[in-house]
C-alpha positions as CSV (number, residue, x, y, z in Angstrom):
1,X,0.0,0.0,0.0
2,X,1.6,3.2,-1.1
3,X,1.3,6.7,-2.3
4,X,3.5,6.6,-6.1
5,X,4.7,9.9,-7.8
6,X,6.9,9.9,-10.7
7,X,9.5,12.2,-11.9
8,X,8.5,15.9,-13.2
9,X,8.9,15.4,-16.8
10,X,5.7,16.7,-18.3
11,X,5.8,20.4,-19.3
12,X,2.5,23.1,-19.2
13,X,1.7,25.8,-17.5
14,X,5.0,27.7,-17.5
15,X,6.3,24.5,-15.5
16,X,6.8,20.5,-15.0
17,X,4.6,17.7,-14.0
18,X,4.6,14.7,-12.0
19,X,1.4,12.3,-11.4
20,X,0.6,11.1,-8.3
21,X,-1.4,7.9,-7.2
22,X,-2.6,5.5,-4.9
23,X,-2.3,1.9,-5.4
24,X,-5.0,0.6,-3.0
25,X,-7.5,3.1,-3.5
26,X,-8.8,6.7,-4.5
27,X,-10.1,8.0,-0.9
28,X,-6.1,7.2,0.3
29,X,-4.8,9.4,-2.8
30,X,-7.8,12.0,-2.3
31,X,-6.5,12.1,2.0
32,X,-3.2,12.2,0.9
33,X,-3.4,15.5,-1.8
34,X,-5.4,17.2,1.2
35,X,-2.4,16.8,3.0
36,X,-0.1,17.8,-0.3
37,X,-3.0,20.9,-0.2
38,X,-3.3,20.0,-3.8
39,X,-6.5,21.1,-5.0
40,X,-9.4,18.8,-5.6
41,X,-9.9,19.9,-9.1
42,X,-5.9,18.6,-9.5
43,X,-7.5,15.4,-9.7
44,X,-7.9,13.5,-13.4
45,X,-9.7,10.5,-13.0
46,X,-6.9,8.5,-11.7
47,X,-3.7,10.6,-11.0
48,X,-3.2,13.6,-9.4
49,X,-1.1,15.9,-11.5
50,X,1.2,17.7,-9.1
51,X,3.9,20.4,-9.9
52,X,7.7,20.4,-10.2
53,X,7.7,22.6,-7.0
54,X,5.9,20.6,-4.7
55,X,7.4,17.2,-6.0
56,X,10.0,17.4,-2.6
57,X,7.4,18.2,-0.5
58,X,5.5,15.1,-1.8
59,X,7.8,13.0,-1.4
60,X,8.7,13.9,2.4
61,X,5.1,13.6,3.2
62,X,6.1,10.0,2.1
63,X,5.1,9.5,-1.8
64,X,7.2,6.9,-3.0
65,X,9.6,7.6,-6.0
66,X,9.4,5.8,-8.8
67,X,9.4,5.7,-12.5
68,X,6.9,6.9,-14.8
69,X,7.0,2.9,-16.1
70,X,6.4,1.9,-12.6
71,X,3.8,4.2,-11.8
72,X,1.8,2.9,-14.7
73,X,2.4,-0.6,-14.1
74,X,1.6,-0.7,-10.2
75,X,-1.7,1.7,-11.0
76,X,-2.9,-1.0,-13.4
77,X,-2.3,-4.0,-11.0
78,X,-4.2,-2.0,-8.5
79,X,-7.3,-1.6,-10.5
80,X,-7.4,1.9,-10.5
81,X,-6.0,2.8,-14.4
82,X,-8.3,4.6,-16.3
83,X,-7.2,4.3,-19.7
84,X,-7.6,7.2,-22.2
85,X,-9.8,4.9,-24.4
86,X,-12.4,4.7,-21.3
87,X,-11.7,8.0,-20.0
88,X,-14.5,10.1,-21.6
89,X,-16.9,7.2,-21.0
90,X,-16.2,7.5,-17.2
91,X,-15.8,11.6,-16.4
92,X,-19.6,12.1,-16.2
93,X,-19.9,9.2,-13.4
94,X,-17.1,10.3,-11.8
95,X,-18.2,14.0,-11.9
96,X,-21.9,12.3,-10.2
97,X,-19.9,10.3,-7.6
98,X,-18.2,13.8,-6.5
99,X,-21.3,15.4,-6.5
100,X,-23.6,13.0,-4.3
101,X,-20.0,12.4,-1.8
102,X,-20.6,16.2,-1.7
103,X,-23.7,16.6,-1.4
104,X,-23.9,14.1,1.8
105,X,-20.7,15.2,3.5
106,X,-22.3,19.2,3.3
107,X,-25.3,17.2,5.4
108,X,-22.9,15.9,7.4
109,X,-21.3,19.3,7.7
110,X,-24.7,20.8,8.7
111,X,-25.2,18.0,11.6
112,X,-28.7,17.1,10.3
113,X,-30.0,13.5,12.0
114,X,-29.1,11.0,10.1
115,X,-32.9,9.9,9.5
116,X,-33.0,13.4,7.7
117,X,-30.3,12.8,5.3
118,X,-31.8,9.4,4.5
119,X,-35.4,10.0,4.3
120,X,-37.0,10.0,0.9
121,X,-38.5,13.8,1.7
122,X,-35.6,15.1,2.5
123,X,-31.9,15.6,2.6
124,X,-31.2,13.2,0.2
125,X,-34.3,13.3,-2.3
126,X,-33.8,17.4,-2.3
127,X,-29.9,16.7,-3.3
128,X,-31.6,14.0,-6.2
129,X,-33.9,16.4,-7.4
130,X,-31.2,19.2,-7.8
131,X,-28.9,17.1,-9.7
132,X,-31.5,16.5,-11.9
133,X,-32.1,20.2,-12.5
134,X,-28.4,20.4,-13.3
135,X,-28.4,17.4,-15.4
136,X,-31.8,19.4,-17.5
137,X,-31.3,18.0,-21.7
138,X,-31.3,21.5,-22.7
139,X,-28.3,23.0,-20.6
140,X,-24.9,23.0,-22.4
141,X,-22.7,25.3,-20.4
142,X,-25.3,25.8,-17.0
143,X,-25.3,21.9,-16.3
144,X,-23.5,19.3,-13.9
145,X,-20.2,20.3,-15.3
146,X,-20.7,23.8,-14.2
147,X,-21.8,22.8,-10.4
148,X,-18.9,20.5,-10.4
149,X,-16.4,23.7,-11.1
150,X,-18.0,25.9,-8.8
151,X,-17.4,23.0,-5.9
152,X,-14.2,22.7,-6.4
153,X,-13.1,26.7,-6.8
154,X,-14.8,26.8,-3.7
155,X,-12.0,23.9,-2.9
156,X,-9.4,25.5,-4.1
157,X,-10.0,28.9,-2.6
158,X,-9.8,26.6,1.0
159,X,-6.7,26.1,-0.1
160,X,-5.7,29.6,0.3
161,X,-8.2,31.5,1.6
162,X,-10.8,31.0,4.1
163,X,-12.8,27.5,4.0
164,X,-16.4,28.2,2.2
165,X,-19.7,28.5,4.5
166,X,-22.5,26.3,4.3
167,X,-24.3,29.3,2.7
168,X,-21.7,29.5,0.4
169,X,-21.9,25.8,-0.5
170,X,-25.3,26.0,-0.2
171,X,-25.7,28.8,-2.5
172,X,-23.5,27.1,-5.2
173,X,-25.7,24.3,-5.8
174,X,-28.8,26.4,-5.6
175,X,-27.7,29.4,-7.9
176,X,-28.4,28.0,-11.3
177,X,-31.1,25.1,-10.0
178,X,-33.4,27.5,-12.9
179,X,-32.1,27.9,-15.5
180,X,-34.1,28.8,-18.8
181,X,-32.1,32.0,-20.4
182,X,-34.3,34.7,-18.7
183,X,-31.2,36.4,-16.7
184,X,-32.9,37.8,-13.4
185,X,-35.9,35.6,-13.6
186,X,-33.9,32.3,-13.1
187,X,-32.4,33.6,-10.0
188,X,-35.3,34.8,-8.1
189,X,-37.2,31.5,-8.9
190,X,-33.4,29.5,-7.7
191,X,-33.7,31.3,-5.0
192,X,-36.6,31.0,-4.0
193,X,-36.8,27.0,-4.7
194,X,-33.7,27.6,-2.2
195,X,-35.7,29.4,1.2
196,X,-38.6,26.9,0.6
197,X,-36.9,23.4,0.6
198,X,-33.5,23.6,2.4
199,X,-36.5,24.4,5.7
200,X,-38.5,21.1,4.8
201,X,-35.1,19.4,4.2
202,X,-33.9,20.4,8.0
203,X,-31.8,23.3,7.2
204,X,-32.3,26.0,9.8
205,X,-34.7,28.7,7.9
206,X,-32.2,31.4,8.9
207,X,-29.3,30.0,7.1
208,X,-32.3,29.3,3.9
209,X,-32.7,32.6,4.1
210,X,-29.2,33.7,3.6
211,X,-29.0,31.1,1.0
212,X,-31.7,32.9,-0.7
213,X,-29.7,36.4,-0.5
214,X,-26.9,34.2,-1.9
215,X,-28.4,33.0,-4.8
216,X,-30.2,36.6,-5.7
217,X,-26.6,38.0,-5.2
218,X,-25.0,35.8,-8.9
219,X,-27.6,38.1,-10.5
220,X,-25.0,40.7,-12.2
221,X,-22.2,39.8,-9.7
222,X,-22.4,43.2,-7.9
223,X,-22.8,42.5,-3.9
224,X,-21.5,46.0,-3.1
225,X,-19.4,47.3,-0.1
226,X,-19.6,44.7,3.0
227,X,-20.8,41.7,1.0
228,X,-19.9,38.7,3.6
229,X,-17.0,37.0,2.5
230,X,-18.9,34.1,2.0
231,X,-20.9,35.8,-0.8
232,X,-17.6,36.5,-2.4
233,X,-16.0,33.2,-2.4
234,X,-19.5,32.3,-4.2
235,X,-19.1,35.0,-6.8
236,X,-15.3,34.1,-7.3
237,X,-16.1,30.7,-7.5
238,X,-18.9,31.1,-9.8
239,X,-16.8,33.4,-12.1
240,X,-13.4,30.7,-12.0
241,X,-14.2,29.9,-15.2
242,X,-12.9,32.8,-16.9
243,X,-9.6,32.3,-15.6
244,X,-9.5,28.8,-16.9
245,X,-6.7,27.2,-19.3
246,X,-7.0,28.0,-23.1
247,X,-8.4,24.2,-23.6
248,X,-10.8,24.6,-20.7
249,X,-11.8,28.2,-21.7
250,X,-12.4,27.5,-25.2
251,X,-15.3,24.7,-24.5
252,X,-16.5,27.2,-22.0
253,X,-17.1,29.7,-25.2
254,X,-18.6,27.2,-27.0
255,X,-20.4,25.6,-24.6
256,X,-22.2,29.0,-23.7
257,X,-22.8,29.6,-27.8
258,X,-25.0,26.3,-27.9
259,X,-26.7,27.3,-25.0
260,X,-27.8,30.8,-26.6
261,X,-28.4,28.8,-30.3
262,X,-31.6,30.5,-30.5
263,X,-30.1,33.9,-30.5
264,X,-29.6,35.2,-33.6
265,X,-25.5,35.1,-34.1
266,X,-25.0,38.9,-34.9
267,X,-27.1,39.6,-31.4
268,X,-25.0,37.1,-29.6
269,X,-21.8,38.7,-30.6
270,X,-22.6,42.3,-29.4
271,X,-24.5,41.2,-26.2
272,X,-21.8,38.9,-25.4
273,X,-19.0,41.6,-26.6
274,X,-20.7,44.0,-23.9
275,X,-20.3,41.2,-21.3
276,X,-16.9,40.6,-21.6
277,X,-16.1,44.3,-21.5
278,X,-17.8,44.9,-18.5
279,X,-15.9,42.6,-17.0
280,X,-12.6,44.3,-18.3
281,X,-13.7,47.6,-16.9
282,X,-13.8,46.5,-13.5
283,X,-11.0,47.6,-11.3
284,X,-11.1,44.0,-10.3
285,X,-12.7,40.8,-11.5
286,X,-12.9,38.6,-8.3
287,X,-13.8,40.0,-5.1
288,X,-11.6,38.1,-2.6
289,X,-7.8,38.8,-2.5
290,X,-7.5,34.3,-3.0
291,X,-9.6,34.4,-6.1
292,X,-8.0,37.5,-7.8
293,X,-4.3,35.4,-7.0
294,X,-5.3,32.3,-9.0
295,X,-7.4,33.5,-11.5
296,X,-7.4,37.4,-11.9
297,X,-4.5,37.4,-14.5
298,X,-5.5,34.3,-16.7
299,X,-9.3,35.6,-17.0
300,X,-8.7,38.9,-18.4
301,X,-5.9,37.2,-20.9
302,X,-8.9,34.8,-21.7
303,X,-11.9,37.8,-21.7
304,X,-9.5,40.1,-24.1
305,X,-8.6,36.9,-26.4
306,X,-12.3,36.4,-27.2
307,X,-13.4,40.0,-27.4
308,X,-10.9,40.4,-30.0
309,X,-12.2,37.1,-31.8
310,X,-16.1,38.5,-31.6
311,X,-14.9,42.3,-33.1
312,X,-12.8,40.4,-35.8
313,X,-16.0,38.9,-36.8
């Protein structure tokens, strides 16, 4: 039983790689990046991809050194390989997995009895119903996927920040449970969804409440002076997106097109164009010192890129 990392060989990102794994099981590899304070959304099916600078560090927390060879070979014996073949066939069930773990754990978190957590009208069946709304046929960029990056920003900013609220985590799987296009509209009606079932689900109607505020508050992205930090980490996490990689950032575009297919393309292009420089204008994109660290730089590389793109057009 052992934690493996190989050498850092791979380049991106201005740096080099290593992968890290488990060869008993994923919840050991998922303890032992906490520990690493990797990220969650470091994680890629099977390996851990951790960089060049924290390949010491891994190490004296007790990885095992080993080739890139041996790596492979001992992940396969254990079960755990994912080969690229099967990959794509497995993301979506893996992304479900993380989001029901989540979704139970945040109970957990909330200390609701366990009879509430199990019982068919309540905390479980409300997390059910969600995912389902996220999961809706017509979503393309407003879906599972999204929720899933919003989780784990709010992971990430943890990492170096403050650790999220349960409003905040709350919030996040609440802010887009509408979703039909009508901007305003689908946040009331989320939020409101929000103050009547996390009550009925055994969620303290004061902190439904402030979920509700929460949810309201990803309408325009503008909490003004004395937001709780809480609501920012939400907003930051909400908005990580922009400061994704190029790969990542370019489904994100085109995921966000398909959603808006019914609007006619030259009325996409200028509302979107108007979007993205409202973004630009602000003094600052993300409103907690954490978010603006890891993604501030990257996202208005990523916003100017496409502006240019949609005035070339």
């Amino acid at each position: 039983m052992a934690i493996l990392i190989d050498p850092p060989r791979w380049p991106a990102h201005g740096t080099r790689w290593s992968h890290l794994v488990s060869d008993r099981s994923y919840d050991e590899l998922h303890e032992f990046a906490r520990a690493l304070r990797l990220p969650r959304r470091a994680f890629d099916v099977d390996h851990y991809d951790v960089a060049e600078s924290l390949y010491e560090r891994a190490v004296a927390l007790g990885a095992r050194p080993v080739s890139g060879t041996e790596l492979v070979r001992a992940l396969i014996a254990s079960g755990l390989r994912v080969s690229k073949r099967r990959n794509p066939e497995l993301v979506a069930d893996r992304r479900l997995e993380y989001l029901v773990a989540e979704w139970r754990g945040l109970g957990e978190r909330l200390d609701l009895a366990p009879s509430a957590r199990r019982d068919d009208g309540g905390w479980a069946s409300l997390g059910a119903e969600l995912l389902e709304r996220w999961q809706e046929p017509h979503r393309r960029y407003h879906d599972a996927r999204h929720l899933e990056d919003v989780l784990l920003a709010l992971d990430h900013l943890a990492l170096v920040d403050e650790a999220p609220t349960p409003a905040s985590l709350l919030a996040a799987w609440f802010h887009d449970a509408v979703h039909r296009g009508a901007a305003g509209d689908d946040e009331r009606d989320s939020a409101e969804i929000a103050a009547a079932a996390l009550p009925r689900a055994g969620v303290d109607p004061a902190l439904a409440i402030e979920v509700h505020d929460y949810v309201l508050a990803t309408d325009g992205h503008s909490p003004g002076d004395g937001a709780p930090h809480g609501l920012r980490q939400l907003l930051d996490a909400d908005l990580s997106i922009l400061g994704a990689g190029e790969p990542r950032y370019r489904a994100y575009t085109r995921s966000v097109r398909e959603e808006y297919a019914h609007v006619p393309r030259e009325a996409f292009r200028k509302g979107r164009a108007r979007i993205l420089e409202g973004f630009l204008e602000r003094p600052r994109i993300y409103r907690t010192g954490a978010g603006a660290a890891l993604w501030e730089a990257r996202a208005r590389r990523n916003l100017a890129g496409e502006l240019a793109a949609l005035r070339r057009d």
